[in-house]
C-alpha positions in Angstrom: 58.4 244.9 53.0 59.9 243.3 56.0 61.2 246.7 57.3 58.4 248.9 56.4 56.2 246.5 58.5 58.3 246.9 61.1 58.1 251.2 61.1 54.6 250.8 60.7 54.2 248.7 63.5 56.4 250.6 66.0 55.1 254.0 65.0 51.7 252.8 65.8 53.0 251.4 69.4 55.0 255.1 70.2 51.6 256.2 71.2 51.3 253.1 73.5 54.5 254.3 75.3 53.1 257.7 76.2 50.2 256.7 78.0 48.8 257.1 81.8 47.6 253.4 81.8 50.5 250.8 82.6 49.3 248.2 81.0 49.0 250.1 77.6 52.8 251.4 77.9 54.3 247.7 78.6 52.2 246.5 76.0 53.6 249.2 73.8 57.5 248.2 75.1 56.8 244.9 74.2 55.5 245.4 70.5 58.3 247.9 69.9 61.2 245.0 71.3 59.3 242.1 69.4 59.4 244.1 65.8 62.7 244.6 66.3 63.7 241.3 67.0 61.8 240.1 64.4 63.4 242.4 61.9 67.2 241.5 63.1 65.8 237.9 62.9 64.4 238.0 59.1 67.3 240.5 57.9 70.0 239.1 59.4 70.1 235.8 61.0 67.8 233.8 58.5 69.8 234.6 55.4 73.0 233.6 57.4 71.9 230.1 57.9 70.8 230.0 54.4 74.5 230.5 53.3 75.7 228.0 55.8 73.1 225.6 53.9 74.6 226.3 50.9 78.0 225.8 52.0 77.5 222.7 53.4 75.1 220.7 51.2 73.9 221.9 48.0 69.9 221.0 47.4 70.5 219.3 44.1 73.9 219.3 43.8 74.7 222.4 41.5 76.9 224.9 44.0 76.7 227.6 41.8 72.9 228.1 41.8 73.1 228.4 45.9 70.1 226.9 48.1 67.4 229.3 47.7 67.8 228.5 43.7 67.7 224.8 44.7 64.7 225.2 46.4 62.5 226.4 43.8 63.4 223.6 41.7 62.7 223.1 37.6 60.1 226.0 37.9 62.1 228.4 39.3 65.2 228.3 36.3 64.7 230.8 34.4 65.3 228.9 30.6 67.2 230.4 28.1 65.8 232.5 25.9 
């Protein structure tokens, strides 16, 4: 979802960049470096600070579950069965 967002978005702004209007072309420049920030942001550096978390200090104390698991809580184990 994350990354087809991010196509969407910068195939709307490559029109933007072909434009006589200056203002329209940076604006276009700047939507096409902020989406893919945002993406190398979410995809990357977000689920690497997760693991660190979970290396460090586990949520409730089970290491095998991981953070994200430890997050959810009693509602989010699945129950056997």
């Amino acid at each position: 979802a994350v990354a087809s967002g991010c196509v969407t978005t910068c195939g709307a702004a490559v029109f933007l960049l072909f434009c006589q209007i200056r203002i329209f072309t940076r604006f276009g420049q700047v939507l096409v470096v902020n989406m893919l920030c945002s993406l190398v942001f979410a995809l990357l550096w977000i689920p690497a600070v997760l693991e660190l978390r979970q290396k460090r200090a586990p949520l409730n104390g089970d290491a095998e579950e991981g953070y994200a698991m430890g997050l959810l809580g009693e509602e989010g184990r699945q129950t056997g069965g």
